[in-house]
N, C-alpha and C positions, 0 to 999 in steps of 0.2 A: 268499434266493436265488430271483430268478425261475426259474417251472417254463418248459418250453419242451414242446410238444406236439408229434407228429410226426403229420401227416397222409398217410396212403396213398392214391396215387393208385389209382383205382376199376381194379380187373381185370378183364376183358375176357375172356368166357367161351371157353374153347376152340374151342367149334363155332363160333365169331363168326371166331376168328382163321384157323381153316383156311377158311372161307367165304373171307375178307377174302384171304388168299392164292389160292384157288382162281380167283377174282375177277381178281387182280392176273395171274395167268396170263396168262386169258383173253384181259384189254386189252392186254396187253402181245404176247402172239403177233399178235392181227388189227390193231394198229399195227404194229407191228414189222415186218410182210409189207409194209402200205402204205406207211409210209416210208421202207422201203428199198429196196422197188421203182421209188420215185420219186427218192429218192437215188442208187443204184447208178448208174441208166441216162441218168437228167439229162430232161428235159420235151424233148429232140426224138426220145427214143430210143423204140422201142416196149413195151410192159411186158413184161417176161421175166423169169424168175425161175425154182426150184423152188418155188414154193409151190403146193398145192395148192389152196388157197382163197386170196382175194380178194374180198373183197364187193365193194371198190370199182371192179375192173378192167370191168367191164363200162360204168361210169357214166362212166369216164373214157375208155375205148376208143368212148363213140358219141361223146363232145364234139368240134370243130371243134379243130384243132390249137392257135390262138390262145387257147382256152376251155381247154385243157387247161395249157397255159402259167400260166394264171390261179392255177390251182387250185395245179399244184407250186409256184408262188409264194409261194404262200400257208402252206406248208410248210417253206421255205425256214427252216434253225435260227437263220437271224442275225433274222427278224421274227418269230419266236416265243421270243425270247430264252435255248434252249437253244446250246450249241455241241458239240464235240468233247472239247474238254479237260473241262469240266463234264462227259461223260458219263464218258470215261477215271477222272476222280476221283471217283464213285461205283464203278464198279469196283474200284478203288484200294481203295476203302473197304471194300466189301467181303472183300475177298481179307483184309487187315489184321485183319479183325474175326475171318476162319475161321480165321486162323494164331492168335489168341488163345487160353490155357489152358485158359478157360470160353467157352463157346459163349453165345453172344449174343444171340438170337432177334430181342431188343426192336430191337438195336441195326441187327441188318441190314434187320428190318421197315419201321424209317425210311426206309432208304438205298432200298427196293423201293418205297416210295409216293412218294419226289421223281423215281425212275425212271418209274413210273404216270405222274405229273404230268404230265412231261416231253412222255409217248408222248401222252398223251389231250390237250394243247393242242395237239399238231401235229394228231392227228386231228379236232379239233375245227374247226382255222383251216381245215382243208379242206372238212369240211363245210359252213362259213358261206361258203366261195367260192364250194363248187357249190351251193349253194343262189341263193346271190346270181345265178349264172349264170342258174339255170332261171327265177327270179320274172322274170326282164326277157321270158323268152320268151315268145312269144301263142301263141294255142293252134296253131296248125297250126305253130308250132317245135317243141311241148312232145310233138304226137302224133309227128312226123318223130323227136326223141328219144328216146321210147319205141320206135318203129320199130328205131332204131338198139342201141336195149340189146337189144332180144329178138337183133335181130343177129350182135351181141357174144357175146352167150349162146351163140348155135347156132355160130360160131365157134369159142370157147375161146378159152385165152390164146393169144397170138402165140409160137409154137415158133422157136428157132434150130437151122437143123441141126447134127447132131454132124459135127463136121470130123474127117477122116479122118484118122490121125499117122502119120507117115513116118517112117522110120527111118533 
């Protein structure tokens, strides 16, 4: 009778996996702010939101309306090959695994890193737009742009007022 050996796949020290989650946080709140400020509101709206941070609202609020177009382009789920339903069924999955008898750690960790994935190629295609944007600029575009973020800065985000309700 042949013997059969069973190999253990190598475990992955605690402090590694709360890193790796504390990590997956992080990416996931400062995309999660940028892409759905730029989803919610659509590339002609102005950024709004409650988020309190934005890295990116300042870089996007000096570009040129056309230039900003570029970049939620670039964002867009159907050229970064996420969509909607794909995200719904990581949810889905989730939820499924919590309702299970034994709690699953491994199994929702998967589901939270093709989520990561997801968020960090949208955040990425943005970055290589506005990058792409800035390399074409010569300098006295690049210092006007910088002009423009400090701008945006002493600005803040763009406020909507609170509408008054009637009764």
């Amino acid at each position: 009778m042949a013997q059969t050996t069973q190999t253990s796949k190598p475990v992955l020290p605690r402090g590694f996996k709360i890193l790796l989650g504390v990590s997956l946080a992080a990416n996931l709140a400062v995309a999660g702010l940028i892409v759905g400020a730029f989803v919610r509101k659509g590339p002609d709206a102005p950024m709004r939101g409650n988020a309190q941070v934005n890295y990116a609202r300042p870089y996007i609020q000096a570009l040129p309306l056309d230039q900003r177009r570029e970049v939620f382009e670039a964002l867009r789920p159907a050229k970064r090959g996420g969509d909607r339903a794909e995200r719904r069924t990581h949810y889905a999955d989730v939820a499924i695994i919590l309702r299970a008898d034994a709690f699953d750690r491994s199994a929702i960790e998967v589901v939270l890193a093709k989520q990561s994935a997801s968020t960090l190629d949208a955040q990425s295609a943005g970055q290589t737009q506005w990058l792409n944007i800035i390399e074409k600029m010569n300098i006295e575009e690049r210092r006007a742009y910088a002009d423009g973020i400090e701008d945006a800065l002493k600005r803040g985000p763009k406020r909507k007022p609170k509408q008054m309700q009637s009764n």
